[in-house]
C-alpha atoms as one frame of an Amber mdcrd trajectory, in Angstrom:
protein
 -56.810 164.366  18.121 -56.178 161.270  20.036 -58.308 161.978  22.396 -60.947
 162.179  19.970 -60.270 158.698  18.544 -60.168 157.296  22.267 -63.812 159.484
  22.807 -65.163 157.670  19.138 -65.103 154.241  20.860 -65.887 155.651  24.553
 -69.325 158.165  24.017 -70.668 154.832  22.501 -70.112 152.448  26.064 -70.644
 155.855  28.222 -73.953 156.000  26.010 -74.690 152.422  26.800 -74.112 153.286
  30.418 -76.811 155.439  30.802 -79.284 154.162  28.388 -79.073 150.993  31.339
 -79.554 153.443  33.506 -82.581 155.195  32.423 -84.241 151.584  31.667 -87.504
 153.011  33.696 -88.145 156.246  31.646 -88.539 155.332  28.304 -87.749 159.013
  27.089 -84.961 159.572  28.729 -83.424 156.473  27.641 -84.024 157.001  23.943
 -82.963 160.800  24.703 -79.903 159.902  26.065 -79.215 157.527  22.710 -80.202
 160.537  20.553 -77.544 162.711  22.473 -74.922 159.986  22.597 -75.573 159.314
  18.821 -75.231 163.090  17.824 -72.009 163.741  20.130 -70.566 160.672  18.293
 -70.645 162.669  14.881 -69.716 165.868  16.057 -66.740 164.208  17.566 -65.990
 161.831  14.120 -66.553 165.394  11.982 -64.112 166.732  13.764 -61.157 164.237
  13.094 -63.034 164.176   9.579 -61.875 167.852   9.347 -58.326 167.079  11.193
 -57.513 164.311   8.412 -59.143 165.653   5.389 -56.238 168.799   6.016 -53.133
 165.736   6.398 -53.177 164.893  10.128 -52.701 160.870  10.677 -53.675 160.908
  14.661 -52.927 157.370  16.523 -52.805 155.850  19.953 -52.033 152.722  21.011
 -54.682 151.476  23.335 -52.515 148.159  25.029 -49.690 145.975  23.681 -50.640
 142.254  24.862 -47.694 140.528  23.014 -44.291 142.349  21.801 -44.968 143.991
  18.480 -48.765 143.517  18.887 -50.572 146.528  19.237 -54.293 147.419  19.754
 -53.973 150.598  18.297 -56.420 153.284  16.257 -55.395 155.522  13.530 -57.777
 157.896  11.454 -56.868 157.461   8.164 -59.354 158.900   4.991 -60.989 155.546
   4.300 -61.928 154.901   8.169 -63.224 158.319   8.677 -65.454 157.446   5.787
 -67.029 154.367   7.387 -67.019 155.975  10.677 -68.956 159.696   9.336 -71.601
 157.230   7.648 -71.954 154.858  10.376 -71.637 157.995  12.751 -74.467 160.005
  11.364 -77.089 157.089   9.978 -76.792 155.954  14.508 -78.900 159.181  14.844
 -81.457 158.640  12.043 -81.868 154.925  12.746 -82.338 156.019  16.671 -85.228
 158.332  15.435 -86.811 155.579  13.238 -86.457 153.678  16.476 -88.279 155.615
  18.516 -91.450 155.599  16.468 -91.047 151.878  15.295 -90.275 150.128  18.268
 -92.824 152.094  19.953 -95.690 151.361  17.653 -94.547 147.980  17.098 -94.765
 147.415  20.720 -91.896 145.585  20.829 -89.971 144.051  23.844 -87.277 144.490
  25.757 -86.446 147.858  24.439 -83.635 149.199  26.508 -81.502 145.890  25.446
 -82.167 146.930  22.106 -80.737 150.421  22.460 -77.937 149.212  24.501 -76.400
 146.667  22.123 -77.036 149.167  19.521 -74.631 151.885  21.178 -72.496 148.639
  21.773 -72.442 147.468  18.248 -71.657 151.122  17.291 -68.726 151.217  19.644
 -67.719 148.037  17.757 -68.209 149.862  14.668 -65.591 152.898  15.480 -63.352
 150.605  16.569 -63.143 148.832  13.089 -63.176 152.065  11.479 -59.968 153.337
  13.311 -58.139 150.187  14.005 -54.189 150.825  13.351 -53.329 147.526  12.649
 -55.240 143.755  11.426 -54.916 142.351  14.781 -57.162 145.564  16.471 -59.201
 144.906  12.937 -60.331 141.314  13.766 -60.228 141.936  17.936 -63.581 144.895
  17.079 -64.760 142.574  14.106 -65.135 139.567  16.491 -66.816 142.256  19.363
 -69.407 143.871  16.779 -70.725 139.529  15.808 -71.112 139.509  19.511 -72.666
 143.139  20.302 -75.480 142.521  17.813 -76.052 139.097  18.243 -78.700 139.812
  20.774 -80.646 141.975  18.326 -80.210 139.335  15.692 -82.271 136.870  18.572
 -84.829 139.964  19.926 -87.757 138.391  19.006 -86.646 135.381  21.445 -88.225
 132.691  19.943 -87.250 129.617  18.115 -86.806 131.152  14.516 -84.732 134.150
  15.905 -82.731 131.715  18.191 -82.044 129.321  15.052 -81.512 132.012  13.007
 -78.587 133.890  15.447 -76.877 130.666  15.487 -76.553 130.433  11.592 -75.542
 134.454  12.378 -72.730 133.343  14.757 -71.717 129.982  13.465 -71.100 131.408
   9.499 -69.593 134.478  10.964 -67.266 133.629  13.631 -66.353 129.831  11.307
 -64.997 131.841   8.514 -62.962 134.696  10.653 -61.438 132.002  12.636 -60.581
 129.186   9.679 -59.742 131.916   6.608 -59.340 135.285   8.171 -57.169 134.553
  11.440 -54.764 132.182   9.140 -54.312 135.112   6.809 -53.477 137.471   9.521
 -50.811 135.172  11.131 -49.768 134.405   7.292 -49.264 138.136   7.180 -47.040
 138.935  10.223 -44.776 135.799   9.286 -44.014 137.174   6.030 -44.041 140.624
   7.048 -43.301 140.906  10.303 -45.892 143.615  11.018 -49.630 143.649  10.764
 -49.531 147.752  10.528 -51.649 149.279   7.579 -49.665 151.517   5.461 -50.128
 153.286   2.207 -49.075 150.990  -0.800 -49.271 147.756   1.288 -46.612 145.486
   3.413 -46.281 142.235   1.507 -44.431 143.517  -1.788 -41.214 141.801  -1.756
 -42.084 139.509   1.243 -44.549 137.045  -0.502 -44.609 135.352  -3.878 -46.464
 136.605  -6.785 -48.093 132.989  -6.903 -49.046 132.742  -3.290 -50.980 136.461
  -2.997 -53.960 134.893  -5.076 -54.503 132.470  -2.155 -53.863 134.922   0.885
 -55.831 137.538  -0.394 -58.898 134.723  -0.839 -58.264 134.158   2.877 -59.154
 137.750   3.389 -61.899 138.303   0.948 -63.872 134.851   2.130 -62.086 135.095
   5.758 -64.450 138.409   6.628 -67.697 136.758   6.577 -69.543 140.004   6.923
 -69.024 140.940   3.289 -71.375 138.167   2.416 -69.436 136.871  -1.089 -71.312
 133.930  -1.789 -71.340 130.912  -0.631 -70.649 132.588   2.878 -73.529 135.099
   2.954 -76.608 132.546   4.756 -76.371 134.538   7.977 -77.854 138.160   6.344
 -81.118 136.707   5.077 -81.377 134.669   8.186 -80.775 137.792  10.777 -84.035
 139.025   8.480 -86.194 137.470  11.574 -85.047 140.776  13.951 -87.263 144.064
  13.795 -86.679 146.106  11.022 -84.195 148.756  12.733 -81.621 145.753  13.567
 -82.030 144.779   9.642 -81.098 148.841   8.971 -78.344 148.577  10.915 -77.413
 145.294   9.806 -77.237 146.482   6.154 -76.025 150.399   6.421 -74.751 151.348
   9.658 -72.861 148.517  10.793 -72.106 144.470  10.142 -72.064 144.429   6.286
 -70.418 147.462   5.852 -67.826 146.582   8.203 -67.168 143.465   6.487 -67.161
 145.425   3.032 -64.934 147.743   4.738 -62.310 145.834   5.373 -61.780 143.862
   2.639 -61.218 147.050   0.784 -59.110 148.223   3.837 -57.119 145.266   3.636
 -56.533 145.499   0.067 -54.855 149.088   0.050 -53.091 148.838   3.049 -51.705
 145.374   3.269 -51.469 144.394  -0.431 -51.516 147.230  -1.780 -53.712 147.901
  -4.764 -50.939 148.327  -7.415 -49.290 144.874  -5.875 -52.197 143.377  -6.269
 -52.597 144.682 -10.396 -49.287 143.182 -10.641 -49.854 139.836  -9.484 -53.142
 139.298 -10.943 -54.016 137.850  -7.952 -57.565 139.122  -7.641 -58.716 138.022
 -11.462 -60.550 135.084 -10.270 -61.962 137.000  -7.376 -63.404 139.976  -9.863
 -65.557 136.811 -10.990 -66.631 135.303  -7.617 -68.223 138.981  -6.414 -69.759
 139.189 -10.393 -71.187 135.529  -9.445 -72.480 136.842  -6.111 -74.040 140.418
  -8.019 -75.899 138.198 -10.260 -76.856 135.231  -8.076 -78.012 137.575  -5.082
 -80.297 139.890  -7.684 -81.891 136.573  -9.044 -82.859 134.980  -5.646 -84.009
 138.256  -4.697 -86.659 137.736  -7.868 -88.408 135.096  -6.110 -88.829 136.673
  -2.733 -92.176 137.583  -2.432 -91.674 138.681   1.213 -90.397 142.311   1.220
 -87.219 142.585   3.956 -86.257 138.857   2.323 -86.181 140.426  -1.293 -84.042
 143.615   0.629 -81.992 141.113   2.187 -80.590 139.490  -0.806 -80.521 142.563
  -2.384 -77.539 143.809  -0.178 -76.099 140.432  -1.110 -76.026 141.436  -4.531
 -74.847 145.311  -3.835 -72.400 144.298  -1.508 -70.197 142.488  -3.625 -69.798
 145.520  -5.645 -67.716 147.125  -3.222 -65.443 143.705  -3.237 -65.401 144.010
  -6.922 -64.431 147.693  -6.482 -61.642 146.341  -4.550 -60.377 143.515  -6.721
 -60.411 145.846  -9.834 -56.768 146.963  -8.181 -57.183 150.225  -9.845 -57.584
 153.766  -8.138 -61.088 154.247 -10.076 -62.149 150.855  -8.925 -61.423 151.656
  -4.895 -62.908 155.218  -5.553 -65.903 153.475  -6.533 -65.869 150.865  -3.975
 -65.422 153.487  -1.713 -68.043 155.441  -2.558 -70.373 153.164  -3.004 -70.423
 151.918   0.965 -71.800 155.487   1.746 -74.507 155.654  -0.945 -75.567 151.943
  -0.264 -75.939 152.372   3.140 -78.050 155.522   2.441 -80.085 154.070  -0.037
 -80.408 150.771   1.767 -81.208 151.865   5.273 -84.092 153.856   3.543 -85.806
 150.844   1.687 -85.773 148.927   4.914 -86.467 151.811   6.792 -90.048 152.282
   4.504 -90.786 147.949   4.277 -90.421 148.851   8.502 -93.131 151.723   8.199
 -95.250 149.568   6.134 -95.386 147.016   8.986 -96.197 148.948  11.412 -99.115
 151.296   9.822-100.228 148.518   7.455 -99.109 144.640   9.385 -97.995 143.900
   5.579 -94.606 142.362   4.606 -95.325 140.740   1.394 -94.700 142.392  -1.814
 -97.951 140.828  -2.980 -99.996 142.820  -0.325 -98.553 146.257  -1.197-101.439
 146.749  -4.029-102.764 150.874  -3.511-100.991 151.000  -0.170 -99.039 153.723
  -1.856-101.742 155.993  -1.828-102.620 156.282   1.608 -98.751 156.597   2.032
 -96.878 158.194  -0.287 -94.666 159.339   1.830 -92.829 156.126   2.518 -93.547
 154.568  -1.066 -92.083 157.951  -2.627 -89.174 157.662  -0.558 -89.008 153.785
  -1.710 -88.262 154.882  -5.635 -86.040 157.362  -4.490 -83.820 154.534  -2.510
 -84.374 152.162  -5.318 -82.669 154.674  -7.588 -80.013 154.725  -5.558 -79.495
 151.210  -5.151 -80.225 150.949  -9.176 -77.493 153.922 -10.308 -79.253 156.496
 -12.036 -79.682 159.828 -11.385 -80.491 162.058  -9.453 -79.504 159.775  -6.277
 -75.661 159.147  -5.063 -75.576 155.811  -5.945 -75.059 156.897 -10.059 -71.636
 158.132  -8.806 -70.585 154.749  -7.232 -71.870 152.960 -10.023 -69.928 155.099
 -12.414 -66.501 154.696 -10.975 -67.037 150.730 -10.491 -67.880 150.916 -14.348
 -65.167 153.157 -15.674 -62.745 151.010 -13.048 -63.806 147.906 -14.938 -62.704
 149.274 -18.631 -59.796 150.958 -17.089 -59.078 146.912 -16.019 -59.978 145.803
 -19.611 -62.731 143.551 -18.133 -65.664 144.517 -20.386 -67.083 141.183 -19.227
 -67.542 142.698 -15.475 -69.200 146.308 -17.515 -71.774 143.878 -18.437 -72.092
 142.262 -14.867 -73.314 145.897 -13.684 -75.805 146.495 -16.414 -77.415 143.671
 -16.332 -77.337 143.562 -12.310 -78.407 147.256 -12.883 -81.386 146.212 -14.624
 -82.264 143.128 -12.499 -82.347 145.691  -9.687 -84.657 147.993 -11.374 -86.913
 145.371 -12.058 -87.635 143.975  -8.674 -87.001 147.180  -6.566 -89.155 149.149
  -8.653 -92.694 146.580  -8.589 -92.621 148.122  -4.713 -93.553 151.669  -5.647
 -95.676 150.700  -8.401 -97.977 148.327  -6.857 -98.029 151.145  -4.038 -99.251
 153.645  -6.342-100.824 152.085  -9.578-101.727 148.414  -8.472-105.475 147.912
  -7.248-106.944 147.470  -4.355-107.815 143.826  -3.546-110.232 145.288  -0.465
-109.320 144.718   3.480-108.133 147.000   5.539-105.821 150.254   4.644-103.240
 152.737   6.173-103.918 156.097   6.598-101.307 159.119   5.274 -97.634 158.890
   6.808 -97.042 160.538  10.305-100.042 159.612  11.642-100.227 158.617  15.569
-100.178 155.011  15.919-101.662 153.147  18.766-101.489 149.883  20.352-101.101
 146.822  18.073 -98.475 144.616  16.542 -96.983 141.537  17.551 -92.852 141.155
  19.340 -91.369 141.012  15.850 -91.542 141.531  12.219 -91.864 137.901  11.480
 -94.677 137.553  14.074 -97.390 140.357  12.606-100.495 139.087  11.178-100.523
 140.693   7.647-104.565 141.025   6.444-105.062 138.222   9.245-108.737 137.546
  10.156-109.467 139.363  13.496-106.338 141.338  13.528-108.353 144.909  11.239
-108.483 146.294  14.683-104.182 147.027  14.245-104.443 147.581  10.542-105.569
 151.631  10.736-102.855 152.916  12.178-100.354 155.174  10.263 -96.793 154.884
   9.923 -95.065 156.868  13.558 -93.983 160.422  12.968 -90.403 159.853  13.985
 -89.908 157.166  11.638 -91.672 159.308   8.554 -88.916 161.808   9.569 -86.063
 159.028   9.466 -87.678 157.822   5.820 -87.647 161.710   4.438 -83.839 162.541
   5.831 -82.073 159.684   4.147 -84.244 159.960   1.170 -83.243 163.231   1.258
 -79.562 162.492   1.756 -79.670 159.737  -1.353 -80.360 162.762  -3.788 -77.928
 165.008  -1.668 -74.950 163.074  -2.474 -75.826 163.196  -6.254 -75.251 166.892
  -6.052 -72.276 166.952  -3.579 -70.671 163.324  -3.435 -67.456 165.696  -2.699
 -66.658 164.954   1.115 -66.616 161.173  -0.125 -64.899 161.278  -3.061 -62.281
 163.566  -1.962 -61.641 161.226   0.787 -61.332 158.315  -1.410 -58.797 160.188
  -3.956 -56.955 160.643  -0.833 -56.699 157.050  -0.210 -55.995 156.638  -3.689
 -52.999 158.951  -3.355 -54.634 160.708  -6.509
């Protein structure tokens, strides 16, 4: 078993390796990411298996200072991150394939080799033993997908990777790294454990400010004001926004915040103290103030964008509930996001390439010609919404019942009415697609069709319905990336009907 955690964080880099390698045969180099990605999850479903029977495998990797470890441990709640992050690496590599491709974009073999990077990064965060080896793969993953924040190379994507950087790596270093070193001087360990390390080493008074360091500290969760840098990485092609918002950078910072509240406060501690009351109220603040901006996006990955602002402060609310049905639902709802997520950008992607459209204005009777994607859409806005039948009714429902269980009826409203505000913006998509005329211009042909040459470096760079660019506008949305949309639409009403691998990982964590 540790030589499974030590392959999790190698197949990635060895995958890198030869994706360099094969730079001059385009398939081979996205065959060798498809093999690398699908070894990765056979090798995380195996220590998925190991720990969902009791096993606790860990290694130490080095030990630069005495009592400082860079060490990984599988525990239930990083095998969850790493089987979702694991798994969506080989659907967003198909969608890859067939976007990049018919997007004609650039310098494609970087692309695919800071992905496998940024996925290394990703495994690493997943298993890390301890908060240093936490914030050592946090600070690599900021770097590893900072080029595919900038692909596009020009000045918007430059600008917009040093918001990306500057937000991200400001707020580790000034909140996060103080409540790290605040940690080991009170505990004298930085070792996760079950129930927490600070109970009896730090005042009730003082928890409500360290754990603030922590939930503001890890940038990458996006509580407001801190969350500039996601809409701004919205410049980079549409896979880097899926992986972005459900493979990797958000749902590592989501990650560990909850990580950090049930196995270095300590959940219960933390219900004690009161110490995350205020907290509950700064995610509601960002739930409702990311759904409302996303109301007056008119351009389709921007309205996405602050949508996972919105969604992702859920799982910190989750967390600062401090109950087990809150962190069950917090949990749970990092894997259905990122399934329901990944397959609303993953369509808005397919539209751009078979249609050059990104505005939600523009998306009048495209539906029709491709229903495909647009069906898929509703299915992921369900999902991101709550209801049935999609996964995300199950997160939803915990979060809810965690927030009575809390007595904060206040915060049961917060999700209905964000709930709601969801349904209303995410839903207009589909509905224009299928019901809204026609203004005239040009149109898409079904899903799946071949594509051909066309499209400009980036997303932000196609000319949507410009004049003299109907010569790109016929060509249908690329097979592999109509197979991406239908397997993770598929999976969002999968995990309605058998949420069980999740949630019986989560009760584990919960010690329920």
């Amino acid at each position: 078993m540790t030589t499974l955690l030590l392959l999790a964080l190698a197949v990635p880099v060895a995958g890198a390796v030869f994706i360099a390698l094969l730079r001059r045969n385009p398939n081979a180099r996205e065959a060798a990411s498809l093999v690398t990605a699908g070894a990765l999850f056979a090798i995380v479903l195996r220590i998925y298996q190991a720990v969902s029977g009791g096993a606790r495998p860990e290694v130490t990797l080095a030990e630069p200072l005495p009592g400082i470890r860079i060490a990984l441990e599988a525990e239930p709640l990083g095998v969850l991150f790493a089987l979702i992050a694991s798994f969506l690496w080989i659907v967003t590599t198909a969608y890859s394939i067939g976007y990049m491709r018919g997007h004609h974009e650039k310098n494609q073999t970087r692309f695919y080799l800071f992905f496998a990077f940024a996925i290394a990064s990703v495994m690493g965060v997943a298993f890390a033993g301890n908060l240093f080896t936490l914030f050592a793969f946090y600070e690599v993953l900021s770097l590893a997908t900072f080029p595919l924040v900038t692909h596009a190379g020009t000045e918007k994507a430059k600008r917009a990777g040093r918001v990306y950087l500057g937000i991200l790596f400001s707020t580790s270093v000034v909140f996060q790294l103080l409540g790290i070193i605040w940690v080991y001087a009170v505990a004298g360990t930085v070792d996760f454990e079950p129930g927490g390390i600070l109970r009896g080493n730090v005042g009730a008074g003082l928890v409500p400010i360290l754990l603030a360091l922590f939930v503001f500290g890890i940038g990458k969760a996006a509580v407001m004001p801190f969350h500039r840098w996601l809409p701004a990485a919205m410049v980079a092609p549409t896979p880097v926004s899926a992986l972005l918002h459900a493979v990797a950078v958000v749902k590592a910072g989501v990650f560990a915040v909850l990580k950090v509240t049930v196995y270095i406060f300590g959940f219960e501690f933390v219900a004690e103290t009161g110490a995350s009351l205020w907290l509950m109220w700064a995610a509601a603040a960002t739930i409702i103030l990311g759904s409302l901006v996303a109301f007056t996006k008119d351009n389709l990955k921007a309205r996405l964008a602050y949508s996972t602002v919105s969604q992702l402060s859920y799982v910190v609310l989750g967390a600062m509930l401090a109950n087990a049905l809150g962190v069950v639902g917090s949990g749970m709802h990092i894997a259905m996001h990122a399934f329901g997520k990944i397959t609303l950008f993953f369509c808005a992607g397919a539209i751009m390439v078979a249609a050059h459209k990104s505005e939600v204005s523009q998306l009048n009777g495209l539906g029709r010609q491709m229903p495909v994607t647009f069906a898929a859409f509703l299915i992921g806005t369900l999902s991101i919404v709550g209801l049935p039948p999609t996964g995300g009714a199950w997160s939803k429902w915990f979060l809810g019942v965690g927030s009575v269980e809390a007595g904060q009826i206040g915060l049961v409203a917060v999700l209905m009415l964000s709930s709601l505000l969801s349904l209303a913006y995410l839903l207009e998509i589909p509905l224009r697609g299928f019901f809204g005329k026609e203004a005239g211009g040009t149109h898409a042909p079904a899903d799946g069709h071949a594509h051909a040459a066309g499209g400009g470096p980036a997303d932000a760079h196609a000319h949507a319905g410009a004049p003299g660019h109907d010569d790109h506008a016929h060509h249908g949305a690329p097979r592999w990336s109509v197979a991406a949309i239908a397997v993770t639409a598929s999976a969002c009403i999968a995990l309605f009907v058998y949420p069980e691998p999740f949630y019986r990982l989560m009760t584990m964590v919960t010690g329920q």
